[in-house]
KOLZA-959481 format. One line per 10 residues: number of its first residue (from 1); for each residue x, y, z of C-alpha. Coordinates in Angstrom, 1 decimal, always signed. Layout:
BEGIN
NUM = X Y Z ~ ...
END
This chain:
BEGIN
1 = -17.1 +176.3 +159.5 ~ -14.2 +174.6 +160.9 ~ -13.4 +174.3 +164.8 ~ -10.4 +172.8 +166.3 ~ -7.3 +174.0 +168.1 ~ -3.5 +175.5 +168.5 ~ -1.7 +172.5 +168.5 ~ -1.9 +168.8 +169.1 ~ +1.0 +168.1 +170.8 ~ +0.0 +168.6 +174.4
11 = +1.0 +166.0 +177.0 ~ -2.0 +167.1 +179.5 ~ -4.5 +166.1 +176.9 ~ -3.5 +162.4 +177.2 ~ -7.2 +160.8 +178.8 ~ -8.4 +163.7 +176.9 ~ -8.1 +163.6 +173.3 ~ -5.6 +160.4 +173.4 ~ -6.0 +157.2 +174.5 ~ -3.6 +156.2 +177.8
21 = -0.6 +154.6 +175.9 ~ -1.5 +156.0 +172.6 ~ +2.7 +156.5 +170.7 ~ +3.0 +160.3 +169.9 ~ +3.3 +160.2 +166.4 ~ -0.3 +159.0 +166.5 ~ -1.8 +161.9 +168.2 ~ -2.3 +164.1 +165.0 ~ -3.8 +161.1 +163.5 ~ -6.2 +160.8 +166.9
31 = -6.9 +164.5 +166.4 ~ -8.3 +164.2 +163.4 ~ -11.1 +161.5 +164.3 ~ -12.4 +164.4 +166.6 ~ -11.6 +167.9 +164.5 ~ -11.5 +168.9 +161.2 ~ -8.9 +171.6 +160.7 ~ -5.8 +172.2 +163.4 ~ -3.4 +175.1 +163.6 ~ +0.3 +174.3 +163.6
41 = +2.4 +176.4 +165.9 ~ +5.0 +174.4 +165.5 ~ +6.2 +176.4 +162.6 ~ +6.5 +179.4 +164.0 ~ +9.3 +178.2 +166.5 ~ +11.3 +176.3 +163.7 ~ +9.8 +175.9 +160.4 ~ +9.3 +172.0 +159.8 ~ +10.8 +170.6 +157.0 ~ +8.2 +169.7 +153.3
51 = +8.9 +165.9 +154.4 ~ +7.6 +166.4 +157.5 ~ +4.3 +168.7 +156.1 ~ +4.0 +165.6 +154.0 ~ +3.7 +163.2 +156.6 ~ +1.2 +165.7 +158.0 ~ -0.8 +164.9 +155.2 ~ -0.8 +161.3 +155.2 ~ -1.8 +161.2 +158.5 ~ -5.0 +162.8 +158.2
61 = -8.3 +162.3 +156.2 ~ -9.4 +163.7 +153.2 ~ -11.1 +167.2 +153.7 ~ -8.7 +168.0 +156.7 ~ -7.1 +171.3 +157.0 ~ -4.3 +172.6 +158.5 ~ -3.2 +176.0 +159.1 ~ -0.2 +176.9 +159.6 ~ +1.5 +180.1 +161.5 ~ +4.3 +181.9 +159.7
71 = +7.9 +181.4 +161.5 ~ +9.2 +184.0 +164.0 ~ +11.8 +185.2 +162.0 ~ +9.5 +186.3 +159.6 ~ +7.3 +188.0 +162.1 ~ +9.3 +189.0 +165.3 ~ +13.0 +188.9 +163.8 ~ +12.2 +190.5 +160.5 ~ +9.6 +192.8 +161.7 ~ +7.6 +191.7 +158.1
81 = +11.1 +193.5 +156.6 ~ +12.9 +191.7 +153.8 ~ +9.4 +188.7 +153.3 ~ +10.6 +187.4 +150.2 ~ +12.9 +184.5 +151.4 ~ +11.3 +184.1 +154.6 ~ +7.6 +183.7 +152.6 ~ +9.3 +181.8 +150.1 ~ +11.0 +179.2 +152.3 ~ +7.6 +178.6 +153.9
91 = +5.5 +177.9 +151.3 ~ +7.8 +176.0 +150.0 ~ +7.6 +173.7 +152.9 ~ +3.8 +173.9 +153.9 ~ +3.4 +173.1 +150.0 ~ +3.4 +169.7 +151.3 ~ +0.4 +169.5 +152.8 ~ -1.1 +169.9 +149.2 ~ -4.7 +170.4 +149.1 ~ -4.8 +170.6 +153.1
101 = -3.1 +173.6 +153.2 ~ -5.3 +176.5 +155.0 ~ -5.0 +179.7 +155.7 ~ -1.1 +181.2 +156.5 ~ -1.4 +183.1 +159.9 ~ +1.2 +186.0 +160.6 ~ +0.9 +187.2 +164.4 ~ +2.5 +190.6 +165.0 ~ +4.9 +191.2 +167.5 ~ +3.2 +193.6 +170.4
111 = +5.6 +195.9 +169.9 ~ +5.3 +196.3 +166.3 ~ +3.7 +199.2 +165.6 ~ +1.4 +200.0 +162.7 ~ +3.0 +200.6 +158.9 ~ +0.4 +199.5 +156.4 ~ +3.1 +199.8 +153.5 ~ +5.3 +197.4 +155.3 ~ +1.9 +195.0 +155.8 ~ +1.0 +195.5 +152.5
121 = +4.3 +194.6 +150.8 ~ +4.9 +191.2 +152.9 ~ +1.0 +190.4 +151.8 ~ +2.3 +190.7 +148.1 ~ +4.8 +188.1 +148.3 ~ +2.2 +185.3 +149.0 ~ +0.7 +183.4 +146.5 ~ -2.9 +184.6 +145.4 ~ -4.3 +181.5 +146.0 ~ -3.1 +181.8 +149.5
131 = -5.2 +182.6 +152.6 ~ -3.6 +184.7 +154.8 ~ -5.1 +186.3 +158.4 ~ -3.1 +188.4 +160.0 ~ -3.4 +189.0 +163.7 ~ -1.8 +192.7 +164.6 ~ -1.2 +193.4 +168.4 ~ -0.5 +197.0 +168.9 ~ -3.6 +199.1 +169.0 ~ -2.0 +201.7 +166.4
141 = -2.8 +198.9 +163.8 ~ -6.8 +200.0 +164.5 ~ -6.7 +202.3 +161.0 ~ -8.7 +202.8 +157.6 ~ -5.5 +201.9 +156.3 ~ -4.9 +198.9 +158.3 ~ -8.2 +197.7 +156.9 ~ -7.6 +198.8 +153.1 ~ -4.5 +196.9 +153.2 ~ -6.2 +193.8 +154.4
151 = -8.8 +194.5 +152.1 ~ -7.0 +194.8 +149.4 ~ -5.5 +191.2 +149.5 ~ -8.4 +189.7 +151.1 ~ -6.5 +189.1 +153.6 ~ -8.8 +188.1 +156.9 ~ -7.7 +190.2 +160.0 ~ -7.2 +187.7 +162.7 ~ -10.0 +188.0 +165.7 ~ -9.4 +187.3 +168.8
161 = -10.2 +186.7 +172.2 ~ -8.8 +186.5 +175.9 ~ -10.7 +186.4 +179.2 ~ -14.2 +186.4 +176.9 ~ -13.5 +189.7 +175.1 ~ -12.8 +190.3 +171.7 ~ -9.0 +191.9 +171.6 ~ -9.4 +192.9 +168.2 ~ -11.7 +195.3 +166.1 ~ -14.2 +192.7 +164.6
171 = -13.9 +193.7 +161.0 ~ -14.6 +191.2 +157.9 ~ -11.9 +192.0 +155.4 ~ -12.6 +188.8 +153.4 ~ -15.4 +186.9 +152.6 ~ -13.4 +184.4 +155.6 ~ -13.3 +184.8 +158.6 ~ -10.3 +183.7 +161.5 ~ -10.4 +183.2 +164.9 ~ -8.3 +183.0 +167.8
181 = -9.5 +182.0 +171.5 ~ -6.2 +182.7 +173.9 ~ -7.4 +182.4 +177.2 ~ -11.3 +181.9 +178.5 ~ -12.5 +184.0 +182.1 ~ -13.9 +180.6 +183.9 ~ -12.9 +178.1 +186.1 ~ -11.0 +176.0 +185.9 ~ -8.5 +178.1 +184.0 ~ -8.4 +178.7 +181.4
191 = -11.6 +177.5 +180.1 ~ -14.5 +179.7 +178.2 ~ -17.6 +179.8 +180.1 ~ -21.1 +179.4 +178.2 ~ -22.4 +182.7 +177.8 ~ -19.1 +183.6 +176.0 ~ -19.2 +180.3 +173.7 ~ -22.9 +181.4 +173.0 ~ -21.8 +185.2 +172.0 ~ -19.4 +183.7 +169.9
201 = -21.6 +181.2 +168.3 ~ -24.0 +183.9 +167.3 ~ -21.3 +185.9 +165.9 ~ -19.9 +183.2 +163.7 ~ -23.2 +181.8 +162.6 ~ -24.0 +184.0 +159.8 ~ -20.2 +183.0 +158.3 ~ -19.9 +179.6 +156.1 ~ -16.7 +179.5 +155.5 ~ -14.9 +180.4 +158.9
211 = -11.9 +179.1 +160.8 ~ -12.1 +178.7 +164.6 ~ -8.9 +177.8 +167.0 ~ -9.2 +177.3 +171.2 ~ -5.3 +178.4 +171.7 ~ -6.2 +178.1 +175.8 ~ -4.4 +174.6 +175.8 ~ -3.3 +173.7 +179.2 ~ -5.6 +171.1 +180.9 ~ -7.3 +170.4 +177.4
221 = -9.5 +173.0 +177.8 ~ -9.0 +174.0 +174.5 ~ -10.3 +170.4 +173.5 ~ -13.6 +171.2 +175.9 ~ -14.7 +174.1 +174.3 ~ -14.2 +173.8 +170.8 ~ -16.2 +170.4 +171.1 ~ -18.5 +172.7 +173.0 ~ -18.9 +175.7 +170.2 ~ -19.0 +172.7 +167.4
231 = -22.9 +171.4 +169.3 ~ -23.1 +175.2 +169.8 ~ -22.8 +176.1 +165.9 ~ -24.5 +172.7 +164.8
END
């Protein structure tokens, strides 16, 4: 079971996470004192170079893991149409990370509707020793064949939650399990209350091998409550 969150690279989490005058390019390596695994957005806006994946690496401990989410153009420009380069170039660059490499997340656009073939040939061009979770956002996704096609590559379907409610169909189409925590209903925003922390707890704690990511960043909320599920879980 891994916990952490989207990102490290928040300003507001300074007196947080980081010491007051701590440089930037120390924050990942301040991050991983606390957590275990993080999830790099940063790819998905511009897709970082295998140098920089690299220093990624040597800036965290052994046994660290970072996923990493698949780049826009992939996703949102592409429409999954065409994966081969796109796949290709990433891996290429988050080969970097070597053995701290985890799972490859693809988030749908919300206006991309469901087409299992199109899933199920962008799946095919990663590598088999690849996670991938894929987080669909159009309800038409909600199919048998969604879930065959996920199946299929053991890919994990992405879960996730905003204002304490599960988004997503809570399927297991691996023997892995992903999550995603947007946005939490208490106060102040956009933090998770307890009773939600605790459903989620007992949801996860039959799973021992499970990634967990608090994507409500602002404030370092996300910081709060995945220390909070981590006592939860333990």
């Amino acid at each position: 079971m891994r916990i952490g969150t989207s990102g490290w690279q928040y300003a507001d989490w300074r007196d947080v996470l980081y010491p007051p005058g701590l440089p930037q390019k120390r924050w990942l390596q301040e991050y991983a004192r606390t957590f275990t695994t993080v999830e790099n957005n940063n790819a998905f806006y511009r897709l970082p170079t295998r140098t920089t994946f690299e220093q990624w690496h040597d800036a965290t401990p052994p046994g660290f893991v970072m996923a990493v989410k698949a780049s826009r153009y992939l996703t949102h420009m592409k429409r999954l149409n065409d994966p081969a380069e796109p796949v290709t170039r990433l891996m290429n660059a988050a080969a970097g990370l070597g053995p701290k490499l985890g799972p490859v997340l693809l988030q749908l656009p919300p206006t991309l509707r469901a087409d299992p073939d199109l899933l199920d040939a962008c799946l095919r061009r990663f590598p088999e020793n690849v996670r991938v979770a894929v987080e669909p956002r159009h309800p038409s996704w909600w199919t048998d064949d969604t879930r065959t096609v996920l199946h299929h590559h053991r890919a994990a379907l992405c879960w996730a939650d905003r204002l304490g409610r599960p988004t997503t169909p809570l399927w297991r189409t691996a023997d892995w399990l992903y999550l995603r925590l947007h946005e939490g209903p208490a106060q102040p925003w956009p933090r998770y209350d307890e009773t939600t922390l605790r459903t989620w707890a007992r949801e996860l704690a039959p799973a021992d091998d499970a990634y967990v990511y608090f994507n409500n960043d602002p404030g370092g909320a996300a910081v709060h409550d995945a220390l909070r599920l981590t006592d939860l879980l333990r």
